[in-house]
C-alpha positions in Angstrom: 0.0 0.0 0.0 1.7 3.7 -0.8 0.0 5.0 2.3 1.9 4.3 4.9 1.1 6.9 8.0 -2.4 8.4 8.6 -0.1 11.7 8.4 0.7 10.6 4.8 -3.2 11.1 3.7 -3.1 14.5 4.6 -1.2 17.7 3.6 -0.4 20.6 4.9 -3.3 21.9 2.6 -5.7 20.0 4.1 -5.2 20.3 7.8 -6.9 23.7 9.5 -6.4 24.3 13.1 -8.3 26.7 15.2 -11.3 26.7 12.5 -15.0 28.1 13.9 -18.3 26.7 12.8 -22.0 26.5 13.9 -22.7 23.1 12.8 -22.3 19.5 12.0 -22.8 20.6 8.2 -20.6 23.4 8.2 -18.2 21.5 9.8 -18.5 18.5 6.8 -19.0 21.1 4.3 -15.2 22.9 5.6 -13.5 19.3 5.3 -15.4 18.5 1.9 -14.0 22.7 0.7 -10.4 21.1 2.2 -10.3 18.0 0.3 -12.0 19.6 -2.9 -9.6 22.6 -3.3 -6.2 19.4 -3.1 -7.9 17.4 -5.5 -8.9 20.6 -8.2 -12.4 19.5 -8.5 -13.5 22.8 -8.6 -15.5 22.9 -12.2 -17.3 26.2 -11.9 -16.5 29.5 -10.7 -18.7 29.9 -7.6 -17.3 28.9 -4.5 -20.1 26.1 -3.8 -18.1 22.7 -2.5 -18.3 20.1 -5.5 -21.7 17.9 -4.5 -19.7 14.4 -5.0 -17.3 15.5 -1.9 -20.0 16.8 0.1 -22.1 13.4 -0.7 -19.5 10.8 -0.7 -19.1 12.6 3.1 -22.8 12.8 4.4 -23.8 9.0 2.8 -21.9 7.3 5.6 -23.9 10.1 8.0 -27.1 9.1 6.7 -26.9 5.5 7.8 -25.1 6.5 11.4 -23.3 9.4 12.8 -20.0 8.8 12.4 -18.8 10.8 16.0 -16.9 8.8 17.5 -17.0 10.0 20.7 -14.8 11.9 22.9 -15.3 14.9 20.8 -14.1 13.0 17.6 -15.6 12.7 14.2 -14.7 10.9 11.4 -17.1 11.3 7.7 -16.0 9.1 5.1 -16.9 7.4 1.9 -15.8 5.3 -0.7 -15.7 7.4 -4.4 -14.5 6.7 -7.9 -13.1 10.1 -8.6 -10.1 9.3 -6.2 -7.2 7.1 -6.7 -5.3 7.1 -3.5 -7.0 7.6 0.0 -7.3 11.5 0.5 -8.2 12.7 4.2 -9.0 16.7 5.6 -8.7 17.3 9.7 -10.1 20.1 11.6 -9.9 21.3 14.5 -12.8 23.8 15.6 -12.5 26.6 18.0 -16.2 25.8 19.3 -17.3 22.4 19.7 -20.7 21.4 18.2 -23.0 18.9 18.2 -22.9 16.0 15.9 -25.2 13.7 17.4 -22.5 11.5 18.7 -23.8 8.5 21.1 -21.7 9.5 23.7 -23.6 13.4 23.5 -20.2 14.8 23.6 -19.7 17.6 21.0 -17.3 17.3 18.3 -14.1 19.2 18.3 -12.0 17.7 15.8 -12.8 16.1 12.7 -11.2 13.7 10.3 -12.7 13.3 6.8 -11.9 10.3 4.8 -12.2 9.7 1.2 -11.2 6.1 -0.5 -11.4 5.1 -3.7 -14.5 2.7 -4.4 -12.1 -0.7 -4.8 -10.0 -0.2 -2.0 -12.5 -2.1 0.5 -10.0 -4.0 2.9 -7.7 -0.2 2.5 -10.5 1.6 4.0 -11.0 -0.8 6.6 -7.2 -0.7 7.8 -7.4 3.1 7.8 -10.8 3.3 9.8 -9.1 0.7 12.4 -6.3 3.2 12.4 -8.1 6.3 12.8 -10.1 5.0 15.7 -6.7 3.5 17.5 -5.2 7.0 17.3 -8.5 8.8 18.7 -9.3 6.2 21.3 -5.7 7.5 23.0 -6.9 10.4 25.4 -3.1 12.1 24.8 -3.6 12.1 21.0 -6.9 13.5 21.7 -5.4 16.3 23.8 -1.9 17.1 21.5 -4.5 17.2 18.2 -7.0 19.5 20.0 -3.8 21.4 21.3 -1.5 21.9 17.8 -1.8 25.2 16.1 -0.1 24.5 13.3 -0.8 22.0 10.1 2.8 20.6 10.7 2.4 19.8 14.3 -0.7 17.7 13.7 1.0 16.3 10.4 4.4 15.2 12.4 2.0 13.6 15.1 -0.3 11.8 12.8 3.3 10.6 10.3 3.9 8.5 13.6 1.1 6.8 13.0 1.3 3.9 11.0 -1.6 2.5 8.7 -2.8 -1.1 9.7 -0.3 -1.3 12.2 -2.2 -3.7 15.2 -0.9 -3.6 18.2 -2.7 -7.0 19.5 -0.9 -8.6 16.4 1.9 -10.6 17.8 3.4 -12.2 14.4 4.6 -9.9 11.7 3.6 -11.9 8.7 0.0 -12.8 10.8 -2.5 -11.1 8.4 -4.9 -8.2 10.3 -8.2 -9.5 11.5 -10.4 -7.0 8.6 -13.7 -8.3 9.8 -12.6 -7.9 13.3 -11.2 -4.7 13.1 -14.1 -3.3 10.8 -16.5 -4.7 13.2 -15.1 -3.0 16.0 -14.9 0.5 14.4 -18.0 0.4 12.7 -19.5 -0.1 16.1 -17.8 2.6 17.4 -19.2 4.9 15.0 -22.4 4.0 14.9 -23.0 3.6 19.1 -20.2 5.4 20.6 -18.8 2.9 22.6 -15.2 3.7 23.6 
C-alpha cells in the first residue's frame, strides 16, 4: 500500500487548526472545501463545495453518525473520482453537536475519502483512525497543535494497519474484526 502513515493522507493543505463553525454541516461542508480545493475538482467559478465530496461525506452520515466519541468525528466514503485515500482534519475553536452517542460535541474532525475498490484499505485506515483517537493524549496534542505541521508530524507517527494486538509480523490483520469494532464505534459510541 503507498499510504503508509495516517499523516501521509493528509497535507499541509488539508489540515486547519483553530477553525470556527455553527454546525455539523458546516463542519463537513469545511472538510469537503479542504479535500476539494487538493484534488482541483472545482468545475465552476462559484465557491459552492463540488456535491460528489459533500455526498460521498454525508452517505456514511445518513446511515449513522459517524462521531466517535470523545469529541471525535470521522465522515467518510468510498468514491471513484479518487485514486489514493485522500483525508482533511479540523480542528474547531467551538465544539458542536454532531449527534455522537456518547452526547459529547465534536471538536476535531477527520474526513476520509477512499477510492470505491480499495474495500480492505478503507477498513485498515478506519481501524487506524479509531486506534489514534481512542488515546486520550492524542486527543489532547490534536485539540492542542496550532499549526498543520504539528498535527502532520504527530499523525506521520502513526502507522496505517499497524495492530498492536498482532503478535506475528507476517499474521494477516483481522479485517472483519477490526471493521466490526470501528463500525461499532461509529455507529454507538462505545469507547
Amino acid at each position: 500500500m503507498s499510504q503508509t502513515t495516517l499523516g501521509s493522507l493528509l497535507g499541509a493543505s488539508r489540515v486547519q487548526c483553530g477553525a470556527s463553525t455553527t454546525s455539523k454541516k458546516k463542519s463537513i461542508q469545511l472538510v469537503a472545501q479542504l479535500i476539494e480545493d487538493s484534488l482541483d475538482l472545482h468545475d465552476d467559478e462559484d465557491d459552492d463545495v463540488d456535491m460528489d465530496v459533500i455526498d460521498a461525506l454525508t452517505a456514511r452520515e445518513r446511515l449513522g453518525c459517524t462521531g466517535m466519541g470523545h469529541g471525535i468525528a470521522m465522515p467518510h466514503g468510498r468514491v471513484d473520482f479518487v485514486t489514493e485515500p485522500v483525508a482533511a482534519l479540523v480542528t474547531l475553536t467551538d465544539p458542536v453537536d454532531f449527534d455522537s452517542a456518547d452526547n459529547e460535541p465534536v471538536d476535531v474532525v477527520f474526513g476520509l475519502l477512499i477510492p470505491e475498490e480499495k474495500t480492505e484499505l478503507h477498513l485498515h485506515i478506519l481501524a487506524s483512525v479509531a486506534r489514534f483517537f481512542n488515546d486520550e493524549d492524542n486527543r489532547r496534542k490534536i485539540r492542542n497543535a496550532k499549526t498543520a505541521d504539528e498535527v502532520l508530524t504527530m499523525l506521520n507517527d502513526c502507522p496505517i494497519g499497524d495492530n498492536e494486538n498482532d503478535q506475528n509480523e507476517n499474521q494477516e490483520p483481522d479485517t472483519a474484526a477490526d471493521t466490526k469494532r470501528t463500525e461499532k464505534k461509529l455507529s454507538s459510541g462505545n469507547r
